[in-house]
N, C-alpha and C positions, 0 to 999 in steps of 0.2 A: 971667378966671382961666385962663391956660396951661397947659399942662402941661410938666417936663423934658425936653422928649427933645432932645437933642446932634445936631446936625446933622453928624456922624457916624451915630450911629442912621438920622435920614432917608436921608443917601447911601447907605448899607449897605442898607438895605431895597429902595432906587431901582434901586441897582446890581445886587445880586442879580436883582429882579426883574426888569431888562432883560436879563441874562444867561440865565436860564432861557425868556424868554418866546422871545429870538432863538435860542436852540437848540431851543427846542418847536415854533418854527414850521417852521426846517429838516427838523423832523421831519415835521410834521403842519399843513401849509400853511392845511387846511380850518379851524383853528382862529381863522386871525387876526381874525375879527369879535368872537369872545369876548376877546382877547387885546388890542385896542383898547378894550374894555370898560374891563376891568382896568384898564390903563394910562391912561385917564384916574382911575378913580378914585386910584390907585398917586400919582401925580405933585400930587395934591391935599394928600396929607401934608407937614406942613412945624411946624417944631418950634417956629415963635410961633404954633400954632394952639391954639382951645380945645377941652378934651375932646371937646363935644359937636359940633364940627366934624369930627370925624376918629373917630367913632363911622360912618357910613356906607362912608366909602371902606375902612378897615380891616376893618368886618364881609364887605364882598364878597371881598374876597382873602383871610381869616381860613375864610370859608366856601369858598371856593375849594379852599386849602390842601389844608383837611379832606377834602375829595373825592376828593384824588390818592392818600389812603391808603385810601380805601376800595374793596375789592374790586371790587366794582359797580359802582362811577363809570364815566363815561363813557370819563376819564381812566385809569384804569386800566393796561389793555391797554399804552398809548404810556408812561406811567412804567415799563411792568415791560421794554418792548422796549430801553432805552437805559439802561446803567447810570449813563453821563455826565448825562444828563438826569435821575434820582435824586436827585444828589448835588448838584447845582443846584436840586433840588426843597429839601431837606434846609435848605442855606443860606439860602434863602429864609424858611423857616419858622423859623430860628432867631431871623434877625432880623426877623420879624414879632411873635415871640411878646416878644421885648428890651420892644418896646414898646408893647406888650400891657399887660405886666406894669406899665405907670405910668400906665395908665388904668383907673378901674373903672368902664366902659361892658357890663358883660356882655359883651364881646366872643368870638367860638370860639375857643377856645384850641387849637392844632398839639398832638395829642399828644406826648409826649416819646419814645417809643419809635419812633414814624415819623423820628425826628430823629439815632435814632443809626445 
């Protein structure tokens, strides 16, 4: 049993993601071991997958997300220094959350207010 998600969804999510992670890392070079993390799981999503396949990769970047809006994260600091890199965060979480919304894996959902 698959789920819908449009391989559009996938490239948007793919794509964002590549786009933040390469302007995060301009930022903040030290990061790139977590940012290879990511990225493999990121690249695992693919839209003939089944739920329960795409429950792991998405909860790590789902929880990721969530980090960048909280205060305290580690992340913090480097989201609030770069407004470009914000808004790259934002786009990401958008289309994280697109396809979120067609699995019901429990997954962290991006709040909505970090989103606008």
């Amino acid at each position: 049993n698959t789920v819908n998600l449009t391989i559009n969804m996938v490239e948007d999510l793919q794509g964002n993601f590549d786009e933040f992670k390469n302007f995060l890392l301009q930022e903040c070079p030290e990061l790139e071991t977590r940012m290879k993390e990511l990225d493999g799981e990121v690249y695992t999503v693919e839209e003939d997958k089944k739920p329960e396949e795409l429950k792991r990769p998405l909860k790590k970047l789902g929880n990721f997300l969530k980090s960048l809006g909280e205060g305290d994260s580690e992340y913090a600091p480097i989201i609030k220094k770069t407004e470009n890199l914000l808004g790259k965060a934002k786009k990401l979480g958008k289309a994280y959350n697109e396809i979120t919304k067609l699995l019901p894996l429990g997954l962290p959902k991006v709040p909505e207010f970090l989103l606008e």
